[in-house]
C-alpha positions as CSV (number, residue, x, y, z in Angstrom):
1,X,-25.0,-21.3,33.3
2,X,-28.4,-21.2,32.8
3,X,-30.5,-22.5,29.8
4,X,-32.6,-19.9,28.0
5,X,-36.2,-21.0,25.7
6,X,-35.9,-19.1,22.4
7,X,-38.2,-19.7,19.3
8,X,-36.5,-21.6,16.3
9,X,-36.5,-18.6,14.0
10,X,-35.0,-16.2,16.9
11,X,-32.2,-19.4,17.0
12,X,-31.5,-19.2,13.6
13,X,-30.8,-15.7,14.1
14,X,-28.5,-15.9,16.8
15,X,-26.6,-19.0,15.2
16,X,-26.1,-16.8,12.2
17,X,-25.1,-13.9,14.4
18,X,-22.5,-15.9,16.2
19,X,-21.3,-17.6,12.7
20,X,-20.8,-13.7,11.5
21,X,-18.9,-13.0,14.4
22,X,-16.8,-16.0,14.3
23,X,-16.1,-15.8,10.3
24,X,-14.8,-11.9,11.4
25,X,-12.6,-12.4,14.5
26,X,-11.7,-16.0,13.4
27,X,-12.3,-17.4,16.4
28,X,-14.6,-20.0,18.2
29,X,-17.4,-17.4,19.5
30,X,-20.0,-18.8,22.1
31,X,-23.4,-17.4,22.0
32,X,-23.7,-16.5,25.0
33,X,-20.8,-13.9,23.5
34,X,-23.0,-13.3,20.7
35,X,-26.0,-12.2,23.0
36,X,-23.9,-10.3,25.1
37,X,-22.7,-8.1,21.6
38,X,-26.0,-7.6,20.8
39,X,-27.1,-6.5,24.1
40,X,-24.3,-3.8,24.0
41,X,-24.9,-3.0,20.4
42,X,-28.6,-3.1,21.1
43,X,-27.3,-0.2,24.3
44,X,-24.8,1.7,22.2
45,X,-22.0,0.7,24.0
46,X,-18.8,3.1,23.3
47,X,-16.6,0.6,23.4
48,X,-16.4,-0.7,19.8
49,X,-12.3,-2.1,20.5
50,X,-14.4,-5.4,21.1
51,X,-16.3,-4.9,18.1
52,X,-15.9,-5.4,14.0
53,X,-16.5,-2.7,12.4
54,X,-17.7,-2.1,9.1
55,X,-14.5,-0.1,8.1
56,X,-16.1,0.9,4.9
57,X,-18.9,2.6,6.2
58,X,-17.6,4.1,9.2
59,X,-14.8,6.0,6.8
60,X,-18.0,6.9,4.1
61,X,-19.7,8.1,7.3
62,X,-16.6,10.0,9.2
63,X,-16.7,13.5,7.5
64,X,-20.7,14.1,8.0
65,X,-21.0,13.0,11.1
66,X,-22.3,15.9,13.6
67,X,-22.0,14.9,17.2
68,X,-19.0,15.2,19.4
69,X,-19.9,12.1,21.0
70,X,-20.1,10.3,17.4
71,X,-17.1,12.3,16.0
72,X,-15.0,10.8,18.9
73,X,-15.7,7.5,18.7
74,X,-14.8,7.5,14.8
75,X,-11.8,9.2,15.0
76,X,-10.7,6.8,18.0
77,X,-11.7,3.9,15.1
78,X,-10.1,5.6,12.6
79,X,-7.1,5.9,14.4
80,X,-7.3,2.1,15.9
81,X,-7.3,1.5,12.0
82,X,-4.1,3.5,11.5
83,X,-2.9,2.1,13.9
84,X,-3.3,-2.2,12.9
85,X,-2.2,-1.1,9.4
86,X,0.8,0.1,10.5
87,X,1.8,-3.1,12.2
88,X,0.5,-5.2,9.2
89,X,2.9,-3.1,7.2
90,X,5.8,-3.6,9.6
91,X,5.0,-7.1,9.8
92,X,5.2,-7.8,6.2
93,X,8.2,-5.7,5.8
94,X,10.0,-7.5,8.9
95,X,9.1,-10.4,7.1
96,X,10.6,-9.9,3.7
97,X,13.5,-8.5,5.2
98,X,14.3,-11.8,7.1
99,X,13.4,-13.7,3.8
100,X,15.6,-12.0,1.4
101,X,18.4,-12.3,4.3
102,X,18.1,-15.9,3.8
């Protein structure tokens, strides 16, 4: 580990970044996670599995947008989507089946 000299307003920044992170996964989040999520969002990393996405605006976004390079990486979020509310829905349906078993 190394220790890194950053201005107070630029550590208020990255405090709330890591607090915004953490309130979204619900999980403890270092910020040395934090910096490294900016660096890649900062790079345009493809991989947004490790990433929250604002759902919302990638679905307003998904028919207009023109690159294939773009296009792919919404429909593979759109589908990751599909995909977690499918299992929310089997989950809760698993579950009130075992309750009304009971």
């Amino acid at each position: 580990m190394s220790t890194v000299q950053v201005e107070d307003r630029v550590k208020k920044k990255l405090f709330s970044f890591a607090a915004k992170l953490q309130a979204e996964s619900g999980r403890k989040v270092s910020l040395s996670e934090a910096i490294d999520r900016l660096i890649d969002l900062q790079q345009g990393s493809g991989d947004n599995k490790n990433y929250d996405v604002d759902n919302s605006k990638l679905l307003s976004l998904f028919g207009i947008i023109r690159g294939k390079g773009e296009s792919k990486i919404a429909q593979k979020t759109l589908q990751e989507l599909r995909q977690g509310e499918e299992k929310a829905i089997e989950e809760k349906y698993s579950r009130a089946t075992r309750k009304s078993r009971s």
